[in-house]
Residue frames as a rotation matrix with the C-alpha (Angstrom) as fourth column:
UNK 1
-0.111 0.673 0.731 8.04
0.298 -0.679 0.671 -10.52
0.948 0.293 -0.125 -10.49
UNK 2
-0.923 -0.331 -0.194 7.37
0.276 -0.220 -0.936 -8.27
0.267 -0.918 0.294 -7.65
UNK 3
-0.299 0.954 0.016 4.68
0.953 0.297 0.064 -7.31
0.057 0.034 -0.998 -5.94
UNK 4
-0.458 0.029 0.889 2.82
0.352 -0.912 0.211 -3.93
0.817 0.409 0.407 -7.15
UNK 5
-0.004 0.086 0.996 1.13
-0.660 -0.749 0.062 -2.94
0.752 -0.657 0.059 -3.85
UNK 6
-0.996 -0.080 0.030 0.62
-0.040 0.134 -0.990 -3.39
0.075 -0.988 -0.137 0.22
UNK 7
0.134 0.969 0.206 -3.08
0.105 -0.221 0.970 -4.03
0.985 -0.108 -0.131 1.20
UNK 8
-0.953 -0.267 -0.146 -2.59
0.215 -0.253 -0.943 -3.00
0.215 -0.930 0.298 4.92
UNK 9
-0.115 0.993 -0.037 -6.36
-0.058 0.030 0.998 -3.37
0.992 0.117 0.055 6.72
UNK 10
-0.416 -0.072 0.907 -7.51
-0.908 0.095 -0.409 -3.36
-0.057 -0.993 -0.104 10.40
UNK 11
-0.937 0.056 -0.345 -9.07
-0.100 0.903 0.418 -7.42
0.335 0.426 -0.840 11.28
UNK 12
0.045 0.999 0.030 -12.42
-0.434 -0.008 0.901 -8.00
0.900 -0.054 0.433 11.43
UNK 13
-0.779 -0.224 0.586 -13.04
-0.579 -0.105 -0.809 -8.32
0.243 -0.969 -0.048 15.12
UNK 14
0.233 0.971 -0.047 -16.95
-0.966 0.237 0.100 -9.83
0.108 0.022 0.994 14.30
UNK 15
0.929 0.365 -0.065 -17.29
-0.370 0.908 -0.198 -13.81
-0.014 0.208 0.978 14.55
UNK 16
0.259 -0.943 -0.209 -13.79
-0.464 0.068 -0.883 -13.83
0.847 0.326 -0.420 15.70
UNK 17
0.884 -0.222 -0.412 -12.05
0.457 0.600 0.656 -16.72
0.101 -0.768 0.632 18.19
UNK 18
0.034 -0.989 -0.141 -9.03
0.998 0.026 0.054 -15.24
-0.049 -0.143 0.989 19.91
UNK 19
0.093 -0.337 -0.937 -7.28
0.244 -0.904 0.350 -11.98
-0.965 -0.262 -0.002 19.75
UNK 20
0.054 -0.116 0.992 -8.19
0.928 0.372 -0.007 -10.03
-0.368 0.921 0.128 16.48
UNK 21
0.578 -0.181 -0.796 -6.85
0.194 -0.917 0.349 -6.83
-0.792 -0.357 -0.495 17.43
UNK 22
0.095 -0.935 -0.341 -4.68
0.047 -0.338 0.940 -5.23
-0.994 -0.106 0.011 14.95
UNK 23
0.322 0.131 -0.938 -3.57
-0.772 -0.537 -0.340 -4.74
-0.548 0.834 -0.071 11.53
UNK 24
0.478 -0.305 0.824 -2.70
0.382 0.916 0.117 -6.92
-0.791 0.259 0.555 8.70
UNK 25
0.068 -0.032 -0.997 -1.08
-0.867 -0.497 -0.043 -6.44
-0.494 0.867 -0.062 5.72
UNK 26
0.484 0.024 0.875 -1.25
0.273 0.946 -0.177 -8.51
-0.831 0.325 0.451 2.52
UNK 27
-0.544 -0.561 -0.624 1.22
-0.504 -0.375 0.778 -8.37
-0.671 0.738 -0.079 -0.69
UNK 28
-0.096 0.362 0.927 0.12
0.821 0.555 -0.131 -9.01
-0.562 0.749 -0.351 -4.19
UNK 29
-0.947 -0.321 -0.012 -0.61
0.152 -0.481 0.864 -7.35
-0.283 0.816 0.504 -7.50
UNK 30
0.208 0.879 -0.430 -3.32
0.147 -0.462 -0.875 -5.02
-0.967 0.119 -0.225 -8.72
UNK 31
-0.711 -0.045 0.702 -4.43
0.689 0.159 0.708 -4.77
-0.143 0.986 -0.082 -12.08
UNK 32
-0.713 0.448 -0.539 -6.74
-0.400 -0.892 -0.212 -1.89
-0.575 0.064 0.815 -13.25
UNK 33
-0.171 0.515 0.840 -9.79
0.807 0.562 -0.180 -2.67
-0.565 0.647 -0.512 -14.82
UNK 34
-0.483 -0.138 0.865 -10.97
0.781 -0.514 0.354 -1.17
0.396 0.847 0.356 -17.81
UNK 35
-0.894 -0.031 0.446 -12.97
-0.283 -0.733 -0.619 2.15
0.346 -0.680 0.647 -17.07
UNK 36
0.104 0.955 0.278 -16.45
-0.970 0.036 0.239 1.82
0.218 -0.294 0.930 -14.79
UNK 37
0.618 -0.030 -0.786 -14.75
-0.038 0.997 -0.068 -1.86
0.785 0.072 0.615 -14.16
UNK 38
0.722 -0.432 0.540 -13.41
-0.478 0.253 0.841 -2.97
-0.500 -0.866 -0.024 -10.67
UNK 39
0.237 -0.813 -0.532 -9.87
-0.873 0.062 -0.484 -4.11
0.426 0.580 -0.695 -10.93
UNK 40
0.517 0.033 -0.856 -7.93
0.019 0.999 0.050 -7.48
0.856 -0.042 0.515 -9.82
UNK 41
0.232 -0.791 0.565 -6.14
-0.959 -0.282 -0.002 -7.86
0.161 -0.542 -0.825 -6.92
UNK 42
0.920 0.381 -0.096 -4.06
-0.287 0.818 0.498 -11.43
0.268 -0.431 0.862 -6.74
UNK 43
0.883 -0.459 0.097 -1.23
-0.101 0.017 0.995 -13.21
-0.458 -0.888 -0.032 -5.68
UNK 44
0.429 -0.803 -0.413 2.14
-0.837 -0.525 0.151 -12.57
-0.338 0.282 -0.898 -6.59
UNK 45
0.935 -0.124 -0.333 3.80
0.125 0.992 -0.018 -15.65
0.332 -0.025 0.943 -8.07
UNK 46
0.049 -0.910 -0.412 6.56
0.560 0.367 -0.742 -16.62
0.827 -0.195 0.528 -5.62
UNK 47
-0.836 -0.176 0.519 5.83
-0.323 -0.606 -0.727 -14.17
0.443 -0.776 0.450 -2.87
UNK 48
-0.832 0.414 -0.369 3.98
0.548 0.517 -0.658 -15.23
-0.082 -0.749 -0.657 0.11
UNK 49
-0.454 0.684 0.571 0.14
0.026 -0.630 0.776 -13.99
0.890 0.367 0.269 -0.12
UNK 50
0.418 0.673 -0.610 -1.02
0.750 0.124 0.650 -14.59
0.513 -0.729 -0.453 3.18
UNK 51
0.691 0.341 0.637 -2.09
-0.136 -0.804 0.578 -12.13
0.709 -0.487 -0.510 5.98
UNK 52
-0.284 -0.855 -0.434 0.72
0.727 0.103 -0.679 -10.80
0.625 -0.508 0.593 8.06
UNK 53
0.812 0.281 -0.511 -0.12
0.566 -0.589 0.577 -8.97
-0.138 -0.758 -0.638 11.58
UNK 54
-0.205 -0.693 0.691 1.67
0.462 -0.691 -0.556 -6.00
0.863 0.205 0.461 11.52
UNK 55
-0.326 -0.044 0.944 -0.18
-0.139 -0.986 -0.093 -4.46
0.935 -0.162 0.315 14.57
UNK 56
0.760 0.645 -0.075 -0.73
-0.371 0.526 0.765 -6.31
0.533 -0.554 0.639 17.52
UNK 57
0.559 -0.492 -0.668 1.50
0.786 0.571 0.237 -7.44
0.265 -0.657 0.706 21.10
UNK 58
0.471 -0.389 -0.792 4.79
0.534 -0.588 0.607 -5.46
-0.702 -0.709 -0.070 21.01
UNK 59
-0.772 -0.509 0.381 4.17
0.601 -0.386 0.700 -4.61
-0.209 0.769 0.604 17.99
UNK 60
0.142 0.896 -0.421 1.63
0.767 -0.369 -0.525 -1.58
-0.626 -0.248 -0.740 18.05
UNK 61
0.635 0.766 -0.099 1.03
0.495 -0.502 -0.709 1.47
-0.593 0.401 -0.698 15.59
UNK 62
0.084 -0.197 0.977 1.45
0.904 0.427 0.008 1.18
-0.419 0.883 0.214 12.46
UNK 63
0.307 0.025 -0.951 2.21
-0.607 -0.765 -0.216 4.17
-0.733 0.643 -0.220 10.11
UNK 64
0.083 -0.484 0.871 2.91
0.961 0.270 0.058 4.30
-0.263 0.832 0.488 6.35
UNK 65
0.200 -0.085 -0.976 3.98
-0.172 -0.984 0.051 7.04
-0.965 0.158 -0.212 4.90
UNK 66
0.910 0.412 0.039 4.70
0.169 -0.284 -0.944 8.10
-0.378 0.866 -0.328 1.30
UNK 67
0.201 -0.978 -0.048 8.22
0.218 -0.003 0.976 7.73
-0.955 -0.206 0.212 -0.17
UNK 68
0.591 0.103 -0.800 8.13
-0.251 -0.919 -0.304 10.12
-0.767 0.380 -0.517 -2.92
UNK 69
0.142 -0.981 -0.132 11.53
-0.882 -0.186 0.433 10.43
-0.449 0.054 -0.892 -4.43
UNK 70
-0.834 -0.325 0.445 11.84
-0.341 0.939 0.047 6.66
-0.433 -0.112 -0.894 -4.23
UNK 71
-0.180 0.799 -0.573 8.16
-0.794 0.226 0.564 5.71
0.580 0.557 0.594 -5.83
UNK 72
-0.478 0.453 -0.753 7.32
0.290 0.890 0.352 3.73
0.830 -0.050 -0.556 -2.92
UNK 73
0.449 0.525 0.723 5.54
-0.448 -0.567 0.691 3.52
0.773 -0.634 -0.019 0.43
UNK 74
-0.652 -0.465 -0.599 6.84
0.288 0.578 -0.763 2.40
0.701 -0.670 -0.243 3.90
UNK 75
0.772 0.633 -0.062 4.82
-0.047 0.155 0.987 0.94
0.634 -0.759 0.149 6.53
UNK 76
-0.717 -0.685 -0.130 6.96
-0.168 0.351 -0.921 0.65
0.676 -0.639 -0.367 10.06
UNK 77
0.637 0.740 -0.215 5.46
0.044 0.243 0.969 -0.43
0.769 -0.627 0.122 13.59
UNK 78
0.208 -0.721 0.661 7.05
-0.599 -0.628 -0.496 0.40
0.773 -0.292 -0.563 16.55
């Protein structure tokens, strides 16, 4: 199974030790709830669920963009 989306978030800077500049992103799988009903969001089985910096050192701003055509999105960092 793959995973159905990208959660991609700046890090909470508050009550933080260290350097908590930057972005994160997490994989994993959403589920709609029914209507007026918050959906699920959990981890993929077999794919890693933990927070990955994506935006931070010499790695620095992030885009994603929309990949149409292709039904997906793509995050890069330069």
């Amino acid at each position: 199974m793959l995973p159905s989306h990208v959660h991609k978030r700046s890090r909470n800077t508050r009550n933080c030790s260290g350097d908590c500049s930057g972005d994160v992103m997490q994989l994993g799988t959403w589920v709609d709830g029914a209507p007026d009903q918050t959906g699920t969001w959990s981890p993929t089985p077999g794919v890693p669920h933990e927070l990955a910096v994506i935006d931070q050192g010499n790695r620095y701003a992030s885009k994603d963009l929309d990949d149409v055509p292709n039904g997906r999105r793509i995050n890069f960092v330069r």
